[in-house]
C-alpha positions as CSV (number, residue, x, y, z in Angstrom):
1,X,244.1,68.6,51.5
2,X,245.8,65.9,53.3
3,X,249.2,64.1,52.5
4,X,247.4,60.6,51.9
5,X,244.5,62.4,49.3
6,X,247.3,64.6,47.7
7,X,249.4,61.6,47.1
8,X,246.6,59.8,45.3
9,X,245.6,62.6,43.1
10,X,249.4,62.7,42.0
11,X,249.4,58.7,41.3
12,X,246.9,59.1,38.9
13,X,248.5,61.4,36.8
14,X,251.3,59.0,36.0
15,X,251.3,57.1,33.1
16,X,253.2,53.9,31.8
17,X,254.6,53.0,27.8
18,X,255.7,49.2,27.1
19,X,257.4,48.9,24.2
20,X,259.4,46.0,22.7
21,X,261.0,45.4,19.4
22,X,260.3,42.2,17.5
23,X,262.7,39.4,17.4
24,X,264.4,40.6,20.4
25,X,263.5,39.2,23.8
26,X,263.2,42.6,25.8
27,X,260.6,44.7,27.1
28,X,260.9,48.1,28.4
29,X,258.6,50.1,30.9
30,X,258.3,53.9,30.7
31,X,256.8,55.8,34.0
32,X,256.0,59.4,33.9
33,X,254.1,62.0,34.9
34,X,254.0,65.8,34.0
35,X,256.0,67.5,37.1
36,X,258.1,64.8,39.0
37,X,261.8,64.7,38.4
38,X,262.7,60.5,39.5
39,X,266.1,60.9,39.2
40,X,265.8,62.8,42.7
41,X,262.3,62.5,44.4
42,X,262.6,59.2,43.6
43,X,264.8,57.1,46.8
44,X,265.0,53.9,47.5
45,X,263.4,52.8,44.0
46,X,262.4,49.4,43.9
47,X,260.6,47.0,41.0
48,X,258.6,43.7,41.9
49,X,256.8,41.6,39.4
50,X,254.1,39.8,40.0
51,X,253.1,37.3,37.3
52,X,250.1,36.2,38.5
53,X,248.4,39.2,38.7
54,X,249.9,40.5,35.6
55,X,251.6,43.1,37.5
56,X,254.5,45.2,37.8
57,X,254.7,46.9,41.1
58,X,257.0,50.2,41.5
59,X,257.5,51.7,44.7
60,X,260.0,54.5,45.9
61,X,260.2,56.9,48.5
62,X,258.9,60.8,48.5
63,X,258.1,61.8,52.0
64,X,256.3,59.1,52.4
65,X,255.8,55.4,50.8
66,X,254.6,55.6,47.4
67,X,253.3,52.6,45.1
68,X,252.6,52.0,41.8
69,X,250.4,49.3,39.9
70,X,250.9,48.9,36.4
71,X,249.2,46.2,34.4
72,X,251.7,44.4,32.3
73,X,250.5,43.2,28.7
74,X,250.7,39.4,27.5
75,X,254.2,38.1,27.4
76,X,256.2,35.5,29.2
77,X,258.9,37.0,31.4
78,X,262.2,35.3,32.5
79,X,261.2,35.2,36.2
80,X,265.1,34.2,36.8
81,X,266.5,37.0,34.9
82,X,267.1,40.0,37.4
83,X,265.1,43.0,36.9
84,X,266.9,46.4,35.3
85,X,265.8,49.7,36.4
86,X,266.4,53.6,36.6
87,X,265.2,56.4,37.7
88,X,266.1,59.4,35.0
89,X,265.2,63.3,35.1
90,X,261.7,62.9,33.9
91,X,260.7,59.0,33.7
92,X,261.4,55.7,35.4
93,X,262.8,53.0,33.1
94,X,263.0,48.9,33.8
95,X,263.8,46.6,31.5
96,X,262.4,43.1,31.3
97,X,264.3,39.5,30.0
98,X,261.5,37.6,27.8
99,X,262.0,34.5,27.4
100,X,260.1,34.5,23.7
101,X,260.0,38.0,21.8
102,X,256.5,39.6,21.7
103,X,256.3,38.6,17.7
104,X,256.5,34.9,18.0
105,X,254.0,32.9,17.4
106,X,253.3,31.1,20.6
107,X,252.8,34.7,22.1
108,X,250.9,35.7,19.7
109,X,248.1,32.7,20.3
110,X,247.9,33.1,23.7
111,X,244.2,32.8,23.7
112,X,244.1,29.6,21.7
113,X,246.5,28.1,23.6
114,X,244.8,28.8,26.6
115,X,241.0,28.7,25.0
116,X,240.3,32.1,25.3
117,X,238.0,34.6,24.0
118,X,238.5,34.0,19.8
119,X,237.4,37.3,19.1
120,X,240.0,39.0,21.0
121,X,242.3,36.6,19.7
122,X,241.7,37.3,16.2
123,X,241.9,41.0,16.6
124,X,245.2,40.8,18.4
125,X,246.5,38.1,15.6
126,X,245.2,40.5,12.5
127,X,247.1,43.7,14.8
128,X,250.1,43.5,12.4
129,X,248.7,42.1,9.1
130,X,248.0,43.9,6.0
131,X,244.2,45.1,5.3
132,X,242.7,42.3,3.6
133,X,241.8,42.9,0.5
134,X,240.8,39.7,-1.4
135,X,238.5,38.7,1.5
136,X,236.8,42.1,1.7
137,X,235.7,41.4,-2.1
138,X,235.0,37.8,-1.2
139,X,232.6,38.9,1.7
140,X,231.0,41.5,0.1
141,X,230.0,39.6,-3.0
142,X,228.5,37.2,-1.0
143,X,226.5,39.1,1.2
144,X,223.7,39.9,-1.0
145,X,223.5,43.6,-1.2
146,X,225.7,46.2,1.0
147,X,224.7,49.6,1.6
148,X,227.6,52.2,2.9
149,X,227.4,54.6,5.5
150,X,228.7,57.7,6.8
151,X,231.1,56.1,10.0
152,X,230.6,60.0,11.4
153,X,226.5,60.0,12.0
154,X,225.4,57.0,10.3
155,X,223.7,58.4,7.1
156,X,223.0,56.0,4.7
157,X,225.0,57.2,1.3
158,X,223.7,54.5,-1.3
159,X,220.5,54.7,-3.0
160,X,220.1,50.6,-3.3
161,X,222.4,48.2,-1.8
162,X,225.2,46.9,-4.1
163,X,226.1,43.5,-5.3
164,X,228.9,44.0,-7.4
165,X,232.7,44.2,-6.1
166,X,235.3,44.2,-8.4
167,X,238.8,45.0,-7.1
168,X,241.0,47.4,-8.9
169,X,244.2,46.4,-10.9
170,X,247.3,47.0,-8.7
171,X,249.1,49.9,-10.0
172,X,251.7,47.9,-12.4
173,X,249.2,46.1,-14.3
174,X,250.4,47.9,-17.4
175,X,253.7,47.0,-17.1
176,X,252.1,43.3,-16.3
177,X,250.7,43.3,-19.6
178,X,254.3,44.3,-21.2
179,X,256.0,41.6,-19.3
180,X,253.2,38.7,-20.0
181,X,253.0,39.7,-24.1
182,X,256.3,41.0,-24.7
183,X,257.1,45.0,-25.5
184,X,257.7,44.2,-29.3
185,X,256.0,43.8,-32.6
186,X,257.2,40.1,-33.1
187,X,256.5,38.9,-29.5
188,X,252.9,40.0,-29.2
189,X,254.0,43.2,-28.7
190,X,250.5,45.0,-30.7
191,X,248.2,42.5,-28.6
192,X,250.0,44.0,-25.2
193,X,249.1,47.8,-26.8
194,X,245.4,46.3,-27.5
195,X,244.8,44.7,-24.4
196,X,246.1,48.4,-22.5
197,X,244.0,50.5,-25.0
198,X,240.9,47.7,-24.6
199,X,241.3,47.8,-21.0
200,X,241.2,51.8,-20.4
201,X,238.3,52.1,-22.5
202,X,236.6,49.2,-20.6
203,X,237.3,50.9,-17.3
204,X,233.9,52.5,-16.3
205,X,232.1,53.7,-13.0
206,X,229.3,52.0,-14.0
207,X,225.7,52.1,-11.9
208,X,225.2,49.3,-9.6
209,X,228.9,48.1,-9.7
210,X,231.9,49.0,-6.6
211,X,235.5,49.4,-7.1
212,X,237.6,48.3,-4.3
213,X,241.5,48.9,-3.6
214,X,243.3,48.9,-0.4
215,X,242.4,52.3,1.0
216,X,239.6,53.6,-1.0
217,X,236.3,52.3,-2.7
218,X,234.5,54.0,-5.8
219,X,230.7,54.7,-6.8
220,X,228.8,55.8,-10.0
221,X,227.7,59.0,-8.9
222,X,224.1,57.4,-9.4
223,X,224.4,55.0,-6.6
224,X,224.8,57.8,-4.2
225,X,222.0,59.4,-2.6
226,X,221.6,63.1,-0.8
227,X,224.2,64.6,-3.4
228,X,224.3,67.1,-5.8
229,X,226.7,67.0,-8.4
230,X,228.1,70.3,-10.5
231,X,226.1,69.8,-14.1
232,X,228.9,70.3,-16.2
233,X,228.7,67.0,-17.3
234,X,231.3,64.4,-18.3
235,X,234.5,64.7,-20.6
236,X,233.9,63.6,-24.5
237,X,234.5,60.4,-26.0
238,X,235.0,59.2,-29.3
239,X,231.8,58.8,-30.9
240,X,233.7,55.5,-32.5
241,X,234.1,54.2,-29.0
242,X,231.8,52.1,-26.5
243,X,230.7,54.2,-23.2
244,X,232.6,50.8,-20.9
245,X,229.7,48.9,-21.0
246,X,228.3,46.2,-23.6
247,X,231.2,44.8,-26.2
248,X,233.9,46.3,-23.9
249,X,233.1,46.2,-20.5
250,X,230.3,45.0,-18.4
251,X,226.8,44.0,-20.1
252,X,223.6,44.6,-18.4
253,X,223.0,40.7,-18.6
254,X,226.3,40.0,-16.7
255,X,225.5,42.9,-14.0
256,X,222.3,41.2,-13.5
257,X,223.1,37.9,-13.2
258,X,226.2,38.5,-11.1
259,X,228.2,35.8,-13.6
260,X,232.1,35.8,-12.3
261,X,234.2,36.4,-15.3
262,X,236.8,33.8,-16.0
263,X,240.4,34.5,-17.0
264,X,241.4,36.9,-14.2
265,X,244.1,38.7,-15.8
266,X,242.1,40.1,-18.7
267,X,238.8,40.3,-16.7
268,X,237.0,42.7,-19.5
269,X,238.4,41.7,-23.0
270,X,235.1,39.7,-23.7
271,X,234.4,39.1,-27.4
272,X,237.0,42.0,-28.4
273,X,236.9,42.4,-32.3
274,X,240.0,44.2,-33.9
275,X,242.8,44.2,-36.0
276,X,245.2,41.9,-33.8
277,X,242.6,40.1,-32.6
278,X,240.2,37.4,-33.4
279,X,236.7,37.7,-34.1
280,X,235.8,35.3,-31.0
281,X,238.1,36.1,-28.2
282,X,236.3,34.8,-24.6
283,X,237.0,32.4,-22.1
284,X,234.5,29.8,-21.2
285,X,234.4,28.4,-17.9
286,X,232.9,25.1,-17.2
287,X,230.0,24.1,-15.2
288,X,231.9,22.2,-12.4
289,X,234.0,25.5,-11.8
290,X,231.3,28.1,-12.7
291,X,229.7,26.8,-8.9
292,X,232.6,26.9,-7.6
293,X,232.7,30.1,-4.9
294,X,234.0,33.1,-7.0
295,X,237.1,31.2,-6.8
296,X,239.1,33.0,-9.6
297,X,240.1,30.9,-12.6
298,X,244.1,30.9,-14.5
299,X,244.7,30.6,-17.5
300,X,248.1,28.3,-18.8
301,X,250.6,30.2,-20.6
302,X,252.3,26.7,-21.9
303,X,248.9,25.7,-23.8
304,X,248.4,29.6,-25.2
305,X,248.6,29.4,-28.9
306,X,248.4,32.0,-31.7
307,X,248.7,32.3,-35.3
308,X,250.4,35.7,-36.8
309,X,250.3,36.2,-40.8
310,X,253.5,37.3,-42.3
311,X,253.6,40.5,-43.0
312,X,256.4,43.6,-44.2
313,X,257.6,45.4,-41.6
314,X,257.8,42.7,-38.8
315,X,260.7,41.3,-37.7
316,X,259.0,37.8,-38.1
317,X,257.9,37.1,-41.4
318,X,257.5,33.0,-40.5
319,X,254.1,32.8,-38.7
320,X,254.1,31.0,-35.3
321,X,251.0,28.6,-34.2
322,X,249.7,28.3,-30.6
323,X,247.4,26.1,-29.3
324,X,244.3,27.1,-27.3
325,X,244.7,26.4,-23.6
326,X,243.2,25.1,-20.9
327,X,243.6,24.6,-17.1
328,X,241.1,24.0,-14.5
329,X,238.3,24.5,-17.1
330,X,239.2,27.6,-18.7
331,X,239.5,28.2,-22.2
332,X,240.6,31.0,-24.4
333,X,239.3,30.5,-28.0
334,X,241.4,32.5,-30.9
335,X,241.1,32.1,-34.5
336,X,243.9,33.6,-36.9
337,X,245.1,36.8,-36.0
338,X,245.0,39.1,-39.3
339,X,247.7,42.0,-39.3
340,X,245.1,43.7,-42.0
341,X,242.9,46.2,-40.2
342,X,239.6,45.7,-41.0
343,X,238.6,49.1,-38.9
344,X,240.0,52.6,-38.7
345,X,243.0,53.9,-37.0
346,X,241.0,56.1,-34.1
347,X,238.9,52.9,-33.5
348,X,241.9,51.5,-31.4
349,X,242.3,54.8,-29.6
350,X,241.7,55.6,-25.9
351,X,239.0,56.9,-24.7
352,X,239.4,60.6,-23.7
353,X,237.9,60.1,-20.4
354,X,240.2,57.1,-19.4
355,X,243.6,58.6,-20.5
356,X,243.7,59.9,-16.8
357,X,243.1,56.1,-15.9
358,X,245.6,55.0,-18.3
359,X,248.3,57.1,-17.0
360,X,247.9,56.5,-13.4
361,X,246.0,60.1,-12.4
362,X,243.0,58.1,-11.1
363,X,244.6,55.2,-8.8
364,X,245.1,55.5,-5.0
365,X,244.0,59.3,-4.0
366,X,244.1,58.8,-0.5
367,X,248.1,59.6,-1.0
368,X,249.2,59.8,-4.3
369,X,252.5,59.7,-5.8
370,X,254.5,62.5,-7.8
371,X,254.3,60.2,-10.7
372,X,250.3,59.7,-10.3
373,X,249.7,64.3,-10.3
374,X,248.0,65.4,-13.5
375,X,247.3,69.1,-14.4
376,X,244.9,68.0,-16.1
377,X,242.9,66.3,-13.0
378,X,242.0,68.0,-10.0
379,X,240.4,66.4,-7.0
380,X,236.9,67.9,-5.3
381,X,237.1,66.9,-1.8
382,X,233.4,64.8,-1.1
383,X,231.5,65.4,2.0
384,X,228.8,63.9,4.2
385,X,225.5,65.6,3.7
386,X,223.5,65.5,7.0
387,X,226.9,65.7,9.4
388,X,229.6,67.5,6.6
389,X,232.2,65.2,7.4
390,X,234.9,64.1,4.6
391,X,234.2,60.9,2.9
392,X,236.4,61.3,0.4
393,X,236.6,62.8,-3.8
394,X,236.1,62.9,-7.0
395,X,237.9,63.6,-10.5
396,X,237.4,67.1,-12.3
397,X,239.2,68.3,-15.7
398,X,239.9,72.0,-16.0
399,X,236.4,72.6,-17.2
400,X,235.1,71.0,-13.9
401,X,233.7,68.2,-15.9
402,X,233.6,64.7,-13.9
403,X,236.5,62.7,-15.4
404,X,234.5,59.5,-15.2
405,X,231.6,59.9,-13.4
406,X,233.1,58.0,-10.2
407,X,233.2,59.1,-6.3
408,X,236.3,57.7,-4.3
409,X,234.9,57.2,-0.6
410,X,237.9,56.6,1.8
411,X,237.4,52.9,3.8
412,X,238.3,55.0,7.2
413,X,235.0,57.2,6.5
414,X,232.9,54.9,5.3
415,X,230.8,51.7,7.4
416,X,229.4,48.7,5.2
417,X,226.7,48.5,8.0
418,X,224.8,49.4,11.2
419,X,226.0,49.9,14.0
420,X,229.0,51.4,12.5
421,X,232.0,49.6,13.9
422,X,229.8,46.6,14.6
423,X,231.1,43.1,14.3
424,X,229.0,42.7,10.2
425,X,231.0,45.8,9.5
426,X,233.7,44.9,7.6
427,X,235.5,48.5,7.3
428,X,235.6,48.7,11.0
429,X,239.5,48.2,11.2
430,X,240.4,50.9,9.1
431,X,241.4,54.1,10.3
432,X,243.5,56.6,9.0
433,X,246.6,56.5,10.8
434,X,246.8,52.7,10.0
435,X,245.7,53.2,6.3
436,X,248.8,55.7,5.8
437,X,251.1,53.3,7.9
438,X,250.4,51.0,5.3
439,X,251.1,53.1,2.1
440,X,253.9,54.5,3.9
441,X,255.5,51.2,4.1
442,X,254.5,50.4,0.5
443,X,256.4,53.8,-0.4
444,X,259.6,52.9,1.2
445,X,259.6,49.2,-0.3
446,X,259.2,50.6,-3.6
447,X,261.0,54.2,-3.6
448,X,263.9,52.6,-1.2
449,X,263.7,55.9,0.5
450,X,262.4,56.2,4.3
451,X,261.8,60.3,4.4
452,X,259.0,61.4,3.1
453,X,257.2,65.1,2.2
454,X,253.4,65.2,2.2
455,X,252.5,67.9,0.3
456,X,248.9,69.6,-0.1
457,X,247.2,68.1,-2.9
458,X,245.5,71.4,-3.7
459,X,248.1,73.6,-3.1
460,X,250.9,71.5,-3.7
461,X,252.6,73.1,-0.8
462,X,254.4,70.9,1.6
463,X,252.9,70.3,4.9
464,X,254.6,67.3,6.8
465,X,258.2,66.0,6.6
466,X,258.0,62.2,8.0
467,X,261.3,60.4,8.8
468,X,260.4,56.1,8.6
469,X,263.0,54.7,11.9
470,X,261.5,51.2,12.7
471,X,259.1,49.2,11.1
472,X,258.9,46.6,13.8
473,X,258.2,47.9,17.1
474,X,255.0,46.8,19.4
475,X,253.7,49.2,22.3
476,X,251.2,50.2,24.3
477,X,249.8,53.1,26.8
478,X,247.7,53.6,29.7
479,X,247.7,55.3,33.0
480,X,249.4,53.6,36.4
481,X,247.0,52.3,39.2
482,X,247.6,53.4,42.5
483,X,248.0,50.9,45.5
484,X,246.4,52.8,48.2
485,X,242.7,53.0,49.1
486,X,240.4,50.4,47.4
487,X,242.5,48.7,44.4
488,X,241.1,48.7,41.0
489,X,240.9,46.0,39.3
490,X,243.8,45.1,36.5
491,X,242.6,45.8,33.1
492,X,244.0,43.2,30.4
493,X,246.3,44.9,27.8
494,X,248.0,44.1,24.3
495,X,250.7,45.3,22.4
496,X,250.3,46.8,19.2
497,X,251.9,46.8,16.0
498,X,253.4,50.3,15.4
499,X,256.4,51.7,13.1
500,X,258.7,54.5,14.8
501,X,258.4,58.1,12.4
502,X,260.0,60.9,13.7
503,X,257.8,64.5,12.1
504,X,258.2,68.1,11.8
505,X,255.5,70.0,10.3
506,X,256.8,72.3,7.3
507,X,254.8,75.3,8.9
508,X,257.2,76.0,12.0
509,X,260.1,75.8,8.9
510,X,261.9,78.4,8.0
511,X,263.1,79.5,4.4
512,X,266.6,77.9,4.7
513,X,265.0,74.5,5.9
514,X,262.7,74.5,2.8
515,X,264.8,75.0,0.4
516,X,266.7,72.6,1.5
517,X,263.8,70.4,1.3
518,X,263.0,71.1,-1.8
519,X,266.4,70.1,-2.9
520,X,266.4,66.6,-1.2
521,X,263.1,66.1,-3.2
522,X,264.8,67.4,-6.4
523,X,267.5,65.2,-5.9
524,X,265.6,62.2,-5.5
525,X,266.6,61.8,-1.5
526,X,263.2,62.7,-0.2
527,X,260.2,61.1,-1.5
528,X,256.9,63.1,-1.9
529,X,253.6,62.6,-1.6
530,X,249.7,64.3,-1.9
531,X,246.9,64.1,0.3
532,X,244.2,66.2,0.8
533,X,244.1,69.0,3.5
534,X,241.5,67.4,5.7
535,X,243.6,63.9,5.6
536,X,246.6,65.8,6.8
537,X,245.5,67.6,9.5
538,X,244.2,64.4,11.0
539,X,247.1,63.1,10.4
540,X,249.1,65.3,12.3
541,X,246.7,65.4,15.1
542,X,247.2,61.7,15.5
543,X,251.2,62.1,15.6
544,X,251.6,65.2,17.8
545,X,248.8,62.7,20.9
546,X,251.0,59.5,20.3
547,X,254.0,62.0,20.9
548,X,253.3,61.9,24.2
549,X,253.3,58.4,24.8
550,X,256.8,58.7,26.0
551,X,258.8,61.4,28.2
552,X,259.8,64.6,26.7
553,X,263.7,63.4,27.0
554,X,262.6,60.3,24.6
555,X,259.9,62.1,22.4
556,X,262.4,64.0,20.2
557,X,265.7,63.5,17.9
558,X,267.7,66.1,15.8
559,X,264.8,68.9,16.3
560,X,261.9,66.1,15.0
561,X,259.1,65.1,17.3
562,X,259.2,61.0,17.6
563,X,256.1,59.5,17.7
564,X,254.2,56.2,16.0
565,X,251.3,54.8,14.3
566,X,249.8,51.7,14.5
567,X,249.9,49.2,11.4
């Protein structure tokens, strides 16, 4: 093989990492390959950069000339800055003076600026923002019937498209209720318990309606098609109680006429008869804001008015009147509240099946807390039919009875249209690595901590130790172009939103290193979480390929693999 065909074989195998930090105008190249050592085959290293072309150009000396193309992503470079670079044991390094960080806004509406492609600038824009949520709900509603697919082989898993989205209650909404009513029995203190015990029982997988949250959606078992389901049945209720539907949850008339419910915060307590509660408890919305686009309606706390009999045993014996309110044409009727119970005891109880709800065991399962793990709940993991891919699980009890008759199907698995991934699929930005990113985040905001344990869910064995570094980094990958022969042309690139973990997996640990594990969990220094053994393994096959994004000298710190995942 000749010098000239040898050389370009060896250019292709190197490979290039940008990577910048926000708020700080710098921007650093990484050059590699798998067998070169720069720091000595490297001479007479030199860095040109050609803005124009959005190029960098590298060249050095190895027996001969040899060049380097790399495309360089959207930024604006200090052109009067000088140019830093290096050549190390195992990568070439050159630093870049920006003369705006990589975050800022003006760089990040490049294509509006310059009326560009909107697409492409909307997907760059919506690289670093939160899954959205609200809008997903919005857009669904309004779509007029969504069937959901398998994102693996296309398999359509509803029976009949869907036309009710309701999103779930973030995961304080009990403590909400404490905070809005008060936590005692002279501050409203029993219509906080009633509105908790109402709202469990309400809480129901009911045909024909979704539940949404940020990582996961959930079914009635009936809406899904292809499956069979172990016929064990469902956990007992209290013969006393509703099944979630009808005085409690939703009606048949309100499913079928696809009626918004006013009052957002108490979304289900509609005509709730009991002891602290009046006969006629509902919120009316008028006509101007019933057409109004699912726009959610508030209720005012400073027009809220409620009468309380004296009675022994309360704190406050002088009864207190409250006005009804309203704002923005909602209004929340309430005649006198009676402390006399007019029903029996049990007939303000929860229902069995929604105790699990009640208590947290049935929120997020794509990772769940320590706080969220029930013995008393165990997850069946849920697959595709036709390709026997994970989609995602469903609740059992110890008898393998379905807890509520729900499925949870993971966004990342799932496609709210054909093609999968198409531009009228609105789960097409989810993936897994992004989705954990993202509850990753949430768990360090909330626990303070930045190491975190993923354990099995089954097993409860720990799997992956995951070390949070950065939170605000942007990067990007490719492979170099080389400058001999017939030139490629320059793709266009973008920088990513991506945090900085370091990783070890548990498996490679040895006894000493676990225990001591399992004493920085026991003491409250590590935080832990569950996922199930499918999710994991992905997950660790995403970390170790991003791992080598960078050199081997970079790729590592204090025996743990450095790598990233995109947010």
């Amino acid at each position: 093989m000749s010098k000239e065909l040898r050389t370009a074989e060896n250019l292709r195998k190197w490979r290039f990492t940008w990577e910048a930090q926000s708020h700080i105008p710098t921007l650093r190249l990484f050059l590699f390959d798998s067998y070169t050592k720069p720091s000595i085959q490297c001479e007479k290293l030199s860095v040109l950069i050609c803005p124009s072309e959005s190029l960098v150009l590298v060249s050095w000396t190895e027996d001969a000339q040899v060049s380097l193309r790399v495309p360089m992503p959207r930024v604006l470079v200090d052109t009067d800055s000088p140019v830093s670079f290096s050549a190390l044991d195992d990568h070439i390094e050159v630093k870049l003076v920006l003369l705006l960080p990589v975050d800022h806004p003006i760089v990040l509406s490049f294509d509006s600026i310059l009326s560009l492609n909107e697409e492409k600038e909307i997907a760059f824009e919506n690289a670093s923002k939160p899954l959205p949520l609200a809008s997903e709900v919005k857009r669904l509603s309004s779509s007029g019937g969504v069937h959901f697919y398998c994102r693996n082989c296309s398999f359509k898993l509803t029976a009949s498209p869907l036309s009710h989205f309701v999103e779930m209650p973030s995961v304080n909404w009990r403590e909400v209720a404490d905070n809005w009513f008060g936590a005692c029995c002279c501050s409203f203190g029993g219509i906080s318990e009633k509105l908790v015990a109402r709202y469990a029982n309400s809480y129901a997988c009911a045909k024909g309606v979704c539940l949404l949250n940020s990582t996961n959606i959930t079914l009635c078992k009936e809406d899904l098609v292809g499956f069979e389901f172990p016929d064990w049945g469902e956990r007992p209720r209290y013969d006393s109680e509703s099944d979630g539907s009808g005085e409690n949850g939703f009606s048949e008339s309100e499913l079928n006429s696809g009626s918004n419910l006013a009052c957002n915060e108490i979304p289900r307590f509609v005509e709730v008869k009991d002891a602290y509660f009046a006969e006629d408890f509902k919120c009316e919305v008028t006509k101007d804001e019933s057409n109004s686009e699912g726009v959610p309606h508030r209720c005012s706390e400073s027009e809220y008015s409620v009468k309380m009999a004296s009675t022994p045993g309360c704190c406050n014996y002088t009864g207190s009147h409250v006005q009804n309110y309203d704002e923005e044409g909602c209004r929340l009727h309430l005649s006198e509240i009676s402390l006399e119970d007019p029903k029996p005891a049990k007939s303000i109880g929860i229902l069995k099946n929604h105790k699990s709800f009640l208590n947290g065991f049935l929120e997020n399962i794509f990772m769940v807390r320590s706080s969220n793990i029930s013995v008393d709940v165990k997850w069946i993991e849920f697959f595709c039919p036709q390709c026997s891919s994970l989609l995602g699980a469903y609740p059992c009890d110890d008898g393998n009875a379905l807890v509520d008759g729900g499925v949870r199907l993971f966004k990342c698995n799932v496609s709210t249209s054909l093609p999968v991934g198409g531009p009228t699929d609105l789960f097409r930005k989810y993936t897994l690595e992004k989705m954990f990113a993202s509850q990753l985040l949430e768990c360090a905001k909330d626990e303070l901590s930045f190491r975190t344990v993923v354990r099995d869910l089954k097993t409860k064995s720990p799997i992956l130790q995951i070390v949070l570094i950065n939170t605000n980094f942007w990067s990007c990958t490719g492979d170099c172009l080389a400058k001999e022969g017939k030139e490629e042309p320059v793709p266009k690139i973008d920088l990513h939103a991506v945090i900085k973990v370091l990783f070890s997996q548990c498996s490679g640990s040895t006894d000493s290193q676990i225990r001591m594990l399992e004493d920085s969990v026991t003491k409250d220094a590590v935080d832990e979480v569950f996922m199930l053994t499918h999710q994991i393994e992905e997950l660790i096959e995403s970390l170790s390929a991003r791992k080598d994004t960078l050199p081997p000298s970079c790729s590592s710190l204090q025996g743990l693999s450095l790598s990233s995942m995109l947010r």
